[in-house]
N, C-alpha and C positions, 0 to 999 in steps of 0.2 A: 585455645583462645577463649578467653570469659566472654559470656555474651552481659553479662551483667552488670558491666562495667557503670552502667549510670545508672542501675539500681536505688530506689531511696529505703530508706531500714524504715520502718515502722516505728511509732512512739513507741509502741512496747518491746522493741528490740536495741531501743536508746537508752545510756544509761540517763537519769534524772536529774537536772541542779536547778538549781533556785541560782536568781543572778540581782543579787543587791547594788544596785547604781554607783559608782567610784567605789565600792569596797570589795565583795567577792562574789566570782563564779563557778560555783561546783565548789571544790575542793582548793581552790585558788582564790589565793589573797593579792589585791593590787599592791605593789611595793616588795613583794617577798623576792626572794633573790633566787636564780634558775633553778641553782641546785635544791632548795629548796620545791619547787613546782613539782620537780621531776622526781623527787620522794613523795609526794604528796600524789601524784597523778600514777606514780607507780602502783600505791595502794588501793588505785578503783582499776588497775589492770592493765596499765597506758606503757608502750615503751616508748623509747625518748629517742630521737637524733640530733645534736645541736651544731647549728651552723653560724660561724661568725659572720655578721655583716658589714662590718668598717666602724667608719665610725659616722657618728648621727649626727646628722642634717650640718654635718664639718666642724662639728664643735668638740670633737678630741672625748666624745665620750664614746668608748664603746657598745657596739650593738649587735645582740643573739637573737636568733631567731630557734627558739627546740620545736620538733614535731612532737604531736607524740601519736601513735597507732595503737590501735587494739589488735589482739590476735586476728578478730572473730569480728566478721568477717576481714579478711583479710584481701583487698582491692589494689593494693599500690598505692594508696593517696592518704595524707592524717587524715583524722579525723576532728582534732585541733593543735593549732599554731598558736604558740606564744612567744609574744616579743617583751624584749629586755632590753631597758638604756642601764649603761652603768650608773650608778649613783643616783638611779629612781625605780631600779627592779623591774618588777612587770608592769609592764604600761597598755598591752593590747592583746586581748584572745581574739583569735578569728575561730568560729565552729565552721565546722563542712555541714552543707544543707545532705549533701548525701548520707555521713557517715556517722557525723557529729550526735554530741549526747542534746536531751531536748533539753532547753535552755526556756525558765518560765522568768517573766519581770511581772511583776503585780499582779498574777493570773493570765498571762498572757503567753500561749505557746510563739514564740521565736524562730525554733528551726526546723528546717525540712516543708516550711508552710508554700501552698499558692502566695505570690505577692501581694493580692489584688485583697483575698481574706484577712494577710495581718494587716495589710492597711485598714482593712473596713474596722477591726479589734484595736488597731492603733489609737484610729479617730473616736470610735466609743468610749475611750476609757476617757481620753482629751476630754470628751463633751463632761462627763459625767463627771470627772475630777475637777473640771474648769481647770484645765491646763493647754498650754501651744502645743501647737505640733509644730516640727520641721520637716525638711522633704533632704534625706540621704543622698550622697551623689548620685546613686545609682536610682533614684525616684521612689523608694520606700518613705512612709511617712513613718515616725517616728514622736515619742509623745518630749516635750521640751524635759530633759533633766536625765533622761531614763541614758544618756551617752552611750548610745547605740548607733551603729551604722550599718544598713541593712546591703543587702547586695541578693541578684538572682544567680543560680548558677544551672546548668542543664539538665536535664532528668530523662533521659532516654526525649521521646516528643514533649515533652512540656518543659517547666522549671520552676524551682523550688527557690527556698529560702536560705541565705548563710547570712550569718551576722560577726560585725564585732563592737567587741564591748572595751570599752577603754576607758583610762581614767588621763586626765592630760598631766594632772597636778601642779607645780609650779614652774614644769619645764616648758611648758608647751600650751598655746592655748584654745586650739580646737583639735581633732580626730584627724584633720589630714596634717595639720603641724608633729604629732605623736608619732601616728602610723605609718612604716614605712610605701612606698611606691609600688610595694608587688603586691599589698593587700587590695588595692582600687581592681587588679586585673585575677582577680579568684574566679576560678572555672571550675 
């Protein structure tokens, strides 16, 4: 039995991306198509499992969900999920706060964080950009634009940070319209 199980990996043991608001994260383009990802995620070391989901929100489009996992460490759980609507590609990364690669927006580390410090880095950058903030379902603040939705998940006694980053495009017009239902309940 792992006793490690809620384990969080160190920023230096994540791999690194930069995440540009509606366009890309890490090695991921918003719009590019599964099989596409899964070449793309293959080459920083990622293996893939894809799951049909029906179809989206009854509108006759189909919808993928692929994991994808690292070897190392190897836990049981991705370390990110990506969703696919047909005829809009990828629409939503979710990162694991545990496992997930750190994910920076404008200078701002995103994952594996206390909630309470990326909100206090949230709202700095707010003030100093003169931009809004919103508040995520899950009560993370968030700076207005950056289309992000933050979420806590468990850490052995405490909890960290998992986010996702989505772009809605023309099919959808906020993050819970997009993202399917089992992303609000990430553990």
């Amino acid at each position: 039995m792992s006793v490690d199980y809620w384990a969080v990996l160190w920023d230096s043991e994540r791999d690194q991306w930069r995440y540009v608001p509606r366009q890309t994260i890490g090695p991921l383009t918003f719009g590019m198509s599964w099989e596409n990802a899964v070449a793309a995620m293959a080459e920083q070391g990622f293996t893939a499992e894809q799951h049909a989901m029906g179809s989206w929100h009854s509108t006759g489009r189909a919808q993928w969900r692929v994991e994808f996992v690292k070897a190392h460490p190897a836990r049981g759980r991705p370390a990110v999920l990506c969703y696919f609507v047909a005829g809009a590609g990828l629409t939503c990364v979710l990162v694991d706060g545990l496992l997930g690669p750190q994910v920076t927006c404008e200078g701002i580390r995103v994952i594996g964080r206390v909630p309470s410090e990326l909100s206090k880095d949230m709202e700095s950058y707010a003030i100093e950009h003169d931009a809004g903030l919103r508040s995520s379902p899950g009560g993370g603040l968030t700076v207005d634009g950056f289309e992000i939705e933050l979420g806590a998940q468990r850490a052995d006694d405490a909890v960290v940070t998992w986010a996702l980053f989505f772009k809605t495009g023309e099919i959808a017009g906020t993050s819970w319209d997009i993202a399917p239902a089992e992303v609000w309940h990430h553990w």
